[in-house]
N, CA, C and O atoms as a Tinker XYZ file with bonds, in Angstrom:
   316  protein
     1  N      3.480000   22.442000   -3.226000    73     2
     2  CA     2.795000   23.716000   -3.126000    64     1     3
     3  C      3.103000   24.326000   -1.754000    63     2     4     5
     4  O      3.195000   23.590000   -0.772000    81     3
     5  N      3.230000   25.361000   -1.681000    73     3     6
     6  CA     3.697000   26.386000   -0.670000    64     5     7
     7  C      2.480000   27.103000   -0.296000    63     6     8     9
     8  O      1.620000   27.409000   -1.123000    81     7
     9  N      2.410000   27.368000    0.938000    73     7    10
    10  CA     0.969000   28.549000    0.822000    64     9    11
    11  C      1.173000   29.303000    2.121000    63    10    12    13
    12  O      1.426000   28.592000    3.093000    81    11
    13  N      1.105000   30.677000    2.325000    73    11    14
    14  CA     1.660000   31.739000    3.115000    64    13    15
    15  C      0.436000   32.710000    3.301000    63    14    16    17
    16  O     -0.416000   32.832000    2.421000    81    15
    17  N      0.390000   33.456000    4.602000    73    15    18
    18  CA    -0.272000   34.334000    4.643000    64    17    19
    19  C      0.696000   35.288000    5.832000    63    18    20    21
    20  O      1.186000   34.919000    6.899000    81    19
    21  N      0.719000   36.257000    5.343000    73    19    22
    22  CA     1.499000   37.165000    5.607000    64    21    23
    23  C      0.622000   38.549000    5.713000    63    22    24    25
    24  O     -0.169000   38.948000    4.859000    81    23
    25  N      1.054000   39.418000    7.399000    73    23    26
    26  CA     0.637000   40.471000    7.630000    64    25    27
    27  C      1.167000   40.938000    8.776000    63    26    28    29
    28  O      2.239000   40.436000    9.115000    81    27
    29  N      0.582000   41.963000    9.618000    73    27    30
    30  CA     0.997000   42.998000   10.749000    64    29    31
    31  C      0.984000   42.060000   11.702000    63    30    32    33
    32  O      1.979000   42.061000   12.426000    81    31
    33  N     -0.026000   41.077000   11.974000    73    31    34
    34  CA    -0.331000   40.198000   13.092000    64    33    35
    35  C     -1.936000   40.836000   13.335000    63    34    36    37
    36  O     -2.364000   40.652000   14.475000    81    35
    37  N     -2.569000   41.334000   12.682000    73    35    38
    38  CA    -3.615000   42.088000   13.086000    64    37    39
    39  C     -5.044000   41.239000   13.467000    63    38    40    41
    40  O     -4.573000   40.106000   13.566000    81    39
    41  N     -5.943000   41.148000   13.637000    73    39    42
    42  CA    -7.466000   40.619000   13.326000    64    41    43
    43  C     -7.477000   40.211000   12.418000    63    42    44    45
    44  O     -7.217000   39.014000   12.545000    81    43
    45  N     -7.735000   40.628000   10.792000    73    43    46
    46  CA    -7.816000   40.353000    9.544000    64    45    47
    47  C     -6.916000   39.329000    9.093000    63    46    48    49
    48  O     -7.198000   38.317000    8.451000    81    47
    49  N     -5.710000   39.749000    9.542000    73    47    50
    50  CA    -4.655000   38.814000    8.827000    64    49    51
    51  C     -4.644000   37.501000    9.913000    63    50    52    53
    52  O     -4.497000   36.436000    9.314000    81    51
    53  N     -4.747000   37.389000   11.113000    73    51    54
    54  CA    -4.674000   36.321000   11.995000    64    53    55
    55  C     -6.472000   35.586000   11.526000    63    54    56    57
    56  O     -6.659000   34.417000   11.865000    81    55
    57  N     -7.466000   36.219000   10.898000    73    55    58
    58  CA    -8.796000   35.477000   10.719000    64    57    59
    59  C     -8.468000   34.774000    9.326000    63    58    60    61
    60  O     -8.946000   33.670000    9.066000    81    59
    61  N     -7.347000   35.690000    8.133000    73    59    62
    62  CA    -7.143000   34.939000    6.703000    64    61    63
    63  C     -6.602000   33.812000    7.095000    63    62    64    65
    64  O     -7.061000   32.746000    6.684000    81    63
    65  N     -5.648000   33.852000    7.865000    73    63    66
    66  CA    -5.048000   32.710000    8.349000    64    65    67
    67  C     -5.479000   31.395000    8.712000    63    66    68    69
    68  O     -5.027000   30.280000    8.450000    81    67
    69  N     -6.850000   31.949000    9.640000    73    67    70
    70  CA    -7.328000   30.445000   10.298000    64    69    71
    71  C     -8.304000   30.027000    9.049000    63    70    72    73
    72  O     -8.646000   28.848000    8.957000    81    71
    73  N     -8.846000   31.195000    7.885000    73    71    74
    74  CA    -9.722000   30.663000    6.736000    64    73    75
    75  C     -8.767000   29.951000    6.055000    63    74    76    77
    76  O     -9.371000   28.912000    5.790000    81    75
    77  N     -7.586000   29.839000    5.571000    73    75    78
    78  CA    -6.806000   29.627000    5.045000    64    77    79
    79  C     -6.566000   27.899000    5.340000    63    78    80    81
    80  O     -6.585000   26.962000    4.542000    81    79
    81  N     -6.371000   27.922000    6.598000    73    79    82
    82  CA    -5.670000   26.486000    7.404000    64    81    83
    83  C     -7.487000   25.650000    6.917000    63    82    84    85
    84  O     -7.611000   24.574000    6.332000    81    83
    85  N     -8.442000   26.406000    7.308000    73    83    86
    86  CA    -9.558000   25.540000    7.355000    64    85    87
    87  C     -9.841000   25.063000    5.278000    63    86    88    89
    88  O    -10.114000   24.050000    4.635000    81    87
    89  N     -9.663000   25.965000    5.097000    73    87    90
    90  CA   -10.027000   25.336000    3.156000    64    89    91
    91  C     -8.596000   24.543000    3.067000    63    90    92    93
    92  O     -8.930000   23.538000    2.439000    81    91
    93  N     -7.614000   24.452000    3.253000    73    91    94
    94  CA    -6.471000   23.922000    3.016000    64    93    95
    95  C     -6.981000   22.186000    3.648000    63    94    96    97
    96  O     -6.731000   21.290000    2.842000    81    95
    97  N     -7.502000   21.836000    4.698000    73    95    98
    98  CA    -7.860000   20.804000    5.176000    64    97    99
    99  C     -9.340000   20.610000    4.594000    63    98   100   101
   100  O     -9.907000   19.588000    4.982000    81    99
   101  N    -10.034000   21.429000    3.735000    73    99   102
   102  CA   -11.081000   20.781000    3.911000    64   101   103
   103  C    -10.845000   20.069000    1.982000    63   102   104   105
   104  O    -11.524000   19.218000    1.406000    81   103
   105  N     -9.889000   20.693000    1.580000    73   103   106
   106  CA    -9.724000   19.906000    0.500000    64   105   107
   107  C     -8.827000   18.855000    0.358000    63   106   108   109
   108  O     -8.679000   18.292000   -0.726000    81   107
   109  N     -8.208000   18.539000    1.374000    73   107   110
   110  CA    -7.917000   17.501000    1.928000    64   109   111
   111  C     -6.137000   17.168000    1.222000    63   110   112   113
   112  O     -5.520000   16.191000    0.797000    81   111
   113  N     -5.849000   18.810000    1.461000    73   111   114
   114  CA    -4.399000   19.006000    0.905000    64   113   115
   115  C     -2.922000   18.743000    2.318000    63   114   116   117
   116  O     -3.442000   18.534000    3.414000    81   115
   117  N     -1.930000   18.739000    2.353000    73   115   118
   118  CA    -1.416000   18.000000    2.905000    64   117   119
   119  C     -0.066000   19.236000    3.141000    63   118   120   121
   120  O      1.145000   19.223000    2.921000    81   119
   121  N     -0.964000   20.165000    3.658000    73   119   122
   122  CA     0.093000   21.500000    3.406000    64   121   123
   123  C     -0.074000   21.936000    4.727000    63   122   124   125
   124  O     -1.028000   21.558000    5.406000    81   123
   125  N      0.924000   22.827000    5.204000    73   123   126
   126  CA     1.045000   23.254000    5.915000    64   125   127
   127  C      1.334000   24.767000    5.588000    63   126   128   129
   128  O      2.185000   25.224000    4.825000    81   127
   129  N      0.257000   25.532000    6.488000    73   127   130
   130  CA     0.278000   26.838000    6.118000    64   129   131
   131  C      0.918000   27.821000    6.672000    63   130   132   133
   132  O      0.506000   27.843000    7.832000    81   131
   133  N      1.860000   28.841000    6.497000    73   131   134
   134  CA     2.747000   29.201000    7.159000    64   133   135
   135  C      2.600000   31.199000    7.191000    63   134   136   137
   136  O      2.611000   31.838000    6.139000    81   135
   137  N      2.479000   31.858000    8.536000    73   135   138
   138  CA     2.046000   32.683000    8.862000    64   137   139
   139  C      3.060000   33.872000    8.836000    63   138   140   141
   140  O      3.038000   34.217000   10.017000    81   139
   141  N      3.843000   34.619000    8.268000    73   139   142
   142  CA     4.356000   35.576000    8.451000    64   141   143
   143  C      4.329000   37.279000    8.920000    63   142   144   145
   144  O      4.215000   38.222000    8.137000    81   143
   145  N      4.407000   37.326000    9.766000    73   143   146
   146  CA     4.427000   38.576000   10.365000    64   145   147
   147  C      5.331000   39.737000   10.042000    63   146   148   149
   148  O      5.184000   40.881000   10.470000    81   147
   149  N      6.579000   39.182000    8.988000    73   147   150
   150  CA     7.452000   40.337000    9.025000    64   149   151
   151  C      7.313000   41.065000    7.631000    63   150   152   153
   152  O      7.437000   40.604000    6.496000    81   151
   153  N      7.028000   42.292000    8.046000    73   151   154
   154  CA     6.997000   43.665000    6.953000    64   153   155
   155  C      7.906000   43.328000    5.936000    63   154   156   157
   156  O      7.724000   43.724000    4.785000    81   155
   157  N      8.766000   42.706000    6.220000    73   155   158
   158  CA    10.044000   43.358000    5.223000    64   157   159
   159  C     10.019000   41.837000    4.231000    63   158   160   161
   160  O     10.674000   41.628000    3.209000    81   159
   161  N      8.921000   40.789000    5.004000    73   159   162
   162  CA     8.810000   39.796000    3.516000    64   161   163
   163  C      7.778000   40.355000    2.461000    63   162   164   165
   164  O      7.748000   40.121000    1.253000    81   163
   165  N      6.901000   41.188000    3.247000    73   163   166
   166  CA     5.431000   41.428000    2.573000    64   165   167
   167  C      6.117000   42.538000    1.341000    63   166   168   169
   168  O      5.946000   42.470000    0.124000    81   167
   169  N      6.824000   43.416000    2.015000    73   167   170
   170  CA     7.203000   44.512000    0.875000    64   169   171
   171  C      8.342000   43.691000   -0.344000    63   170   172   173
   172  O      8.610000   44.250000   -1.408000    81   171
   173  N      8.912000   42.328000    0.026000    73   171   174
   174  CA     9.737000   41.994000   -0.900000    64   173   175
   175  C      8.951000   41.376000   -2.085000    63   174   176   177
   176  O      9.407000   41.141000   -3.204000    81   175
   177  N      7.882000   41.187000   -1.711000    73   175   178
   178  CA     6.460000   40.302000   -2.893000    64   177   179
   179  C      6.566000   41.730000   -3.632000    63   178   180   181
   180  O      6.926000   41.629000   -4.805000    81   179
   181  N      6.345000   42.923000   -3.218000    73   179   182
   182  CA     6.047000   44.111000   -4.174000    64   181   183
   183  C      4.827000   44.378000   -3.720000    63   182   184   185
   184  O      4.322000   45.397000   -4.189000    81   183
   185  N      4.092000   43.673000   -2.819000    73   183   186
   186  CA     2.705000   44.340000   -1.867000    64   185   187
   187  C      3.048000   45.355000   -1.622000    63   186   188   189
   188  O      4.135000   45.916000   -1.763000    81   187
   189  N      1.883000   45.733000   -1.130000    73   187   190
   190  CA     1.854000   47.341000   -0.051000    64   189   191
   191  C      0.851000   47.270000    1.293000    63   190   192   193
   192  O      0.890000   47.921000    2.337000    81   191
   193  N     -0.263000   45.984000    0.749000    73   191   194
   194  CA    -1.391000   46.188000    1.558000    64   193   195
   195  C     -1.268000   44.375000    2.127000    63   194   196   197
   196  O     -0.640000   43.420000    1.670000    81   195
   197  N     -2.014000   44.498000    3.081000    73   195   198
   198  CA    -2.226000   43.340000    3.907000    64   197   199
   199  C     -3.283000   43.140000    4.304000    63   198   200   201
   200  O     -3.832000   44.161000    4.717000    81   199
   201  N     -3.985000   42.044000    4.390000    73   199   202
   202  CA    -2.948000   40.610000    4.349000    64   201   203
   203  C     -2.862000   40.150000    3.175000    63   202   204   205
   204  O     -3.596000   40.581000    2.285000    81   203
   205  N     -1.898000   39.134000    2.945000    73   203   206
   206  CA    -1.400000   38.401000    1.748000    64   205   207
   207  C     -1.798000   36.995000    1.584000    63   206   208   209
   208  O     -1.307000   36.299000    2.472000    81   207
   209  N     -2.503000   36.361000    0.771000    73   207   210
   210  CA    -2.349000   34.976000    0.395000    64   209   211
   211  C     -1.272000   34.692000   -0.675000    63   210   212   213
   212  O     -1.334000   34.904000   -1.886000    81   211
   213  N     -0.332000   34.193000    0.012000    73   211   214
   214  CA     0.699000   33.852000   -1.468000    64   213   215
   215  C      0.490000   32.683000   -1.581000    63   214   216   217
   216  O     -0.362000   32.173000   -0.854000    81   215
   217  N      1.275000   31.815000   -2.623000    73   215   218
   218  CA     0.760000   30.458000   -3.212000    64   217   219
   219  C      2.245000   30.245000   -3.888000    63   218   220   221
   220  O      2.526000   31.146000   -4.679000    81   219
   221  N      2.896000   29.586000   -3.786000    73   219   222
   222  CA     4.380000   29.023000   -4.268000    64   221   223
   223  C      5.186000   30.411000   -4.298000    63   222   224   225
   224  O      5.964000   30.524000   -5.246000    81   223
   225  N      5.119000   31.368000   -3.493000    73   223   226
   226  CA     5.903000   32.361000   -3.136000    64   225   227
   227  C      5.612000   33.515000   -4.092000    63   226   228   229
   228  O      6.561000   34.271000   -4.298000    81   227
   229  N      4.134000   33.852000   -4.885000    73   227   230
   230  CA     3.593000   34.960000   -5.019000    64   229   231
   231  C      2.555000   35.085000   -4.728000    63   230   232   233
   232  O      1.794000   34.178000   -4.390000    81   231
   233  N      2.240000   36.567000   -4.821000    73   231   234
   234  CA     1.142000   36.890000   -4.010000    64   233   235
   235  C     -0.493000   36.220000   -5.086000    63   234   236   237
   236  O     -0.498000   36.055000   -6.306000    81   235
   237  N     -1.446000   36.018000   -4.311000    73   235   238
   238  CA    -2.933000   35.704000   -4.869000    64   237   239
   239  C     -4.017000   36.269000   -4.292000    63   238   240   241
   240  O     -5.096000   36.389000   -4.871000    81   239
   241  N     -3.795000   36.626000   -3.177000    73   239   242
   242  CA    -4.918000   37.782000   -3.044000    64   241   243
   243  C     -4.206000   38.705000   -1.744000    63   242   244   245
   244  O     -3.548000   38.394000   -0.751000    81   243
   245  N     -4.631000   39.797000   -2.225000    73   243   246
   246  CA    -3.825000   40.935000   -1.256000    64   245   247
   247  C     -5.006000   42.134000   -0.705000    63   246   248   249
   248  O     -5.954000   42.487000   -1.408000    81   247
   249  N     -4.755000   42.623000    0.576000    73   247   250
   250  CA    -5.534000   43.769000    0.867000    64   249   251
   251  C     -6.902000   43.568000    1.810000    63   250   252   253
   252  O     -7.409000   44.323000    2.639000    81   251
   253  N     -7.213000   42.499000    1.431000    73   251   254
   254  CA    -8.800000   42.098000    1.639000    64   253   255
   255  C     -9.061000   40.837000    2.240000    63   254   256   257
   256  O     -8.518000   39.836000    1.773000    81   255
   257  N     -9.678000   40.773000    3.030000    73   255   258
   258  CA    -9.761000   39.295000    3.982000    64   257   259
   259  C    -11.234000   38.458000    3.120000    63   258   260   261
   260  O    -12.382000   38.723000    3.476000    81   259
   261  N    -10.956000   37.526000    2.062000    73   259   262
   262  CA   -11.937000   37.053000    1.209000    64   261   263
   263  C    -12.737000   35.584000    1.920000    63   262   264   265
   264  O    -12.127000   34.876000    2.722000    81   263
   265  N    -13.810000   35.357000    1.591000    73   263   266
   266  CA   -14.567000   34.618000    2.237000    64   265   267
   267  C    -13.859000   33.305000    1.799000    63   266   268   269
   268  O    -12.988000   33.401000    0.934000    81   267
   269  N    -14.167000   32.044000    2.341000    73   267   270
   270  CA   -13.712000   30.568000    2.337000    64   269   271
   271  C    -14.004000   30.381000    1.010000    63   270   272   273
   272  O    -12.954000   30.129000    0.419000    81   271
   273  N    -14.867000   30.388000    0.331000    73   271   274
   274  CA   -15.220000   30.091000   -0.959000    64   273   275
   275  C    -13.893000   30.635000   -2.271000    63   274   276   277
   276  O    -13.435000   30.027000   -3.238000    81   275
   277  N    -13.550000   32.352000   -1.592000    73   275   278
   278  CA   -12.848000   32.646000   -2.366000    64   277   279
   279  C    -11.261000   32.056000   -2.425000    63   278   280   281
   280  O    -10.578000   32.026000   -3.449000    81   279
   281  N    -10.867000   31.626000   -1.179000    73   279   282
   282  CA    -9.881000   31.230000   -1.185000    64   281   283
   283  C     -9.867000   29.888000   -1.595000    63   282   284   285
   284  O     -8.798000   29.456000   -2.025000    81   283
   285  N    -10.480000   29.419000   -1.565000    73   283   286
   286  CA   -10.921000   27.967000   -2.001000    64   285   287
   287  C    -10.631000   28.188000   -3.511000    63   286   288   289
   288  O     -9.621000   27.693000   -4.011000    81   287
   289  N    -11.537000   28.955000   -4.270000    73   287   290
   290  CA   -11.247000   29.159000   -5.418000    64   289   291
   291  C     -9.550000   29.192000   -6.123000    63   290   292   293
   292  O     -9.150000   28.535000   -7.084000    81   291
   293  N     -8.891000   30.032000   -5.408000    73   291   294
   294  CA    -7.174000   30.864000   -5.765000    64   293   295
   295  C     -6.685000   29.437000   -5.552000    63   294   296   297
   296  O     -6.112000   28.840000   -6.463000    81   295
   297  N     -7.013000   28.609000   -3.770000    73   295   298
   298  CA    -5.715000   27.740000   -4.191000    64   297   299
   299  C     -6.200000   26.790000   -5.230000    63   298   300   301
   300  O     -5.252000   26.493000   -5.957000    81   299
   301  N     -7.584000   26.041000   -5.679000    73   299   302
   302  CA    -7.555000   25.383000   -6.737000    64   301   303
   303  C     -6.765000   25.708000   -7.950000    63   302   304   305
   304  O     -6.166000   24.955000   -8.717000    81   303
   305  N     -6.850000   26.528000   -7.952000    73   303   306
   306  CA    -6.144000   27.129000   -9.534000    64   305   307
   307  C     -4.596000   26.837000   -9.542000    63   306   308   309
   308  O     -4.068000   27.071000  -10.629000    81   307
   309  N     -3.717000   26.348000   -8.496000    73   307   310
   310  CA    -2.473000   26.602000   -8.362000    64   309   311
   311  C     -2.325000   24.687000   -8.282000    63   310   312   313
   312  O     -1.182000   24.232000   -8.232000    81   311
   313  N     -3.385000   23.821000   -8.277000    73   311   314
   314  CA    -3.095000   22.616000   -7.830000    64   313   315
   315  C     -2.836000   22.145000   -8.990000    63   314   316
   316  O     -2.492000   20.970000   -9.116000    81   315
């Protein structure tokens, strides 16, 4: 499993990020989460808005910085 969060570098997208790293360890997955900053990956998903949770290299939640619970939720579904 792959898992990405991708954005401007902004607040939002640098806070999905650290929610991201923290549910990723608290389910006791063995991933490493990987942060992208460049525009020109975000527009190749077919996004528009940021930030991105992708999950094996598509997008799972876009636009909106979602609480721990929710992300918790998206990556279960992909395990």
């Amino acid at each position: 499993m792959q898992i990405q969060v991708l954005g401007s570098g902004c607040p939002t997208c640098k806070k999905l990020f650290e929610l991201t790293k923290q549910v990723v360890e608290e389910l006791g997955l063995k991933i490493e989460v990987e942060y992208i900053t460049d525009i020109q990956r975000i527009v190749e998903m077919g996004v528009m808005s940021s930030p991105v949770l992708a999950i094996d290299g598509k997008p799972a939640i876009t636009g909106f910085l979602p609480d721990a619970g929710k992300i918790k939720v998206t990556i279960k579904k992909f395990i």
